[in-house]
C-alpha positions in Angstrom: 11.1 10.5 -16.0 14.8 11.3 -16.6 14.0 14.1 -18.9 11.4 15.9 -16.6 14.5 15.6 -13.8 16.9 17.2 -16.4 14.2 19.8 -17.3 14.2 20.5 -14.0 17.4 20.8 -13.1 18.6 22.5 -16.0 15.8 24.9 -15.3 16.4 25.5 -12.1 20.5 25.6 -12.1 19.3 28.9 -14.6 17.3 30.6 -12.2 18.5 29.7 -9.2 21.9 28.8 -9.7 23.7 25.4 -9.1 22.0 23.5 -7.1 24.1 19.9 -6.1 22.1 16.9 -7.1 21.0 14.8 -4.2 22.7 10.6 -4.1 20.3 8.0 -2.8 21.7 6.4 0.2 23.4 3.2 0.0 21.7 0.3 1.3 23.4 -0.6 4.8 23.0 3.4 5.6 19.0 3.1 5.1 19.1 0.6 7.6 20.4 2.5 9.9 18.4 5.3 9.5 15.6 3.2 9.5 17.0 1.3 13.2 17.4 4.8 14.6 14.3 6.1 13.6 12.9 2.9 15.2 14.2 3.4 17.9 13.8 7.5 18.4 10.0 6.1 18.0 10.2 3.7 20.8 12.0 6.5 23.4 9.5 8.8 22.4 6.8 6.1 23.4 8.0 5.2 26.2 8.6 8.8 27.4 5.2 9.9 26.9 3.3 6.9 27.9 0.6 7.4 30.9 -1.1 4.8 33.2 -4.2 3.7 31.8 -7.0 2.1 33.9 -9.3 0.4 32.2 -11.7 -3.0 32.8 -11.3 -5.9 30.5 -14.3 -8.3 31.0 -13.9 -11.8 30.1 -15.4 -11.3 27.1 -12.5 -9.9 25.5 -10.3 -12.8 26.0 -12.5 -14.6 24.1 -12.6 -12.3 21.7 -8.8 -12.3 20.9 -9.3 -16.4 20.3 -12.0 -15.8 18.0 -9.8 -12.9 15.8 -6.8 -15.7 16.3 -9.0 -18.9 15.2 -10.1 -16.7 12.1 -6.4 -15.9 11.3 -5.2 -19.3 11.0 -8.0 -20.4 9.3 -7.4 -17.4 6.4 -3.9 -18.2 6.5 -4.8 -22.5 5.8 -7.6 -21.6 3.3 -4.8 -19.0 1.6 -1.9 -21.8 1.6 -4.0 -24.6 0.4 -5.0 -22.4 -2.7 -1.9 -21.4 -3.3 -0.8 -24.8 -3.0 -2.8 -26.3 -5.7 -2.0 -23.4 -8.0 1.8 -24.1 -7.3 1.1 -28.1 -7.8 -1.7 -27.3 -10.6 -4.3 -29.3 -8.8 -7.6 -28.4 -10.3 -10.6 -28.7 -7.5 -12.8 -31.7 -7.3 -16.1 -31.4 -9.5 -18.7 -33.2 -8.2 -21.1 -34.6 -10.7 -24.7 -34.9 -10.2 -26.9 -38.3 -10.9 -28.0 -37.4 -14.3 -31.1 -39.9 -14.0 -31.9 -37.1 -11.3 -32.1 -34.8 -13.5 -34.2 -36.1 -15.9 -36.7 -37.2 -13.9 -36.7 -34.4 -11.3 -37.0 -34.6 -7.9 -38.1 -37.6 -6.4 -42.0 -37.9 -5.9 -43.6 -39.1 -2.2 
């Protein structure tokens, strides 16, 4: 990648002249551009927000439980995983009767 910038440059300093090389930011000035443009997004919001009038039906509320119920159990089922890979905790196997198998299924 370094050499395709150089290219570039150096190409483009011979037709176009000198052209300054561009510094990334340092990393408590991205925060602040990043605050301000947070909050230039939030004024803007704010400024152009209208009434809305709308019916919620009791459905809805229910709805929101279901969509939170759903979240915690992704995030359990997630962290238990990831909490037998960290403790390298293989799953229980459970074994079948072999008799069972032999014999097949039981007759009436």
């Amino acid at each position: 990648m370094p050499s395709i910038t150089k290219g570039f440059n150096a190409l483009c300093s011979r037709f176009c002249g000198s052209i300054p090389t561009l510094k990334r930011p340092s990393s408590w000035r991205r925060v602040v551009l990043a605050a301000s443009a947070a909050v230039e997004l939030l004024i803007l919001l704010a400024a152009l927000s209208k009434q809305a009038y709308g019916y919620v039906d009791p459905g809805a509320g229910l709805l929101a439980v279901q969509v939170g119920g759903s979240m915690v159990a992704g995030i359990l089922f997630f962290a238990r995983a990831q909490l037998r890979r960290l403790l390298r905790i293989r799953p229980v196997e459970h074994k079948q009767d072999e008799t069972a198998e032999r014999t097949g299924p039981p007759s009436r």
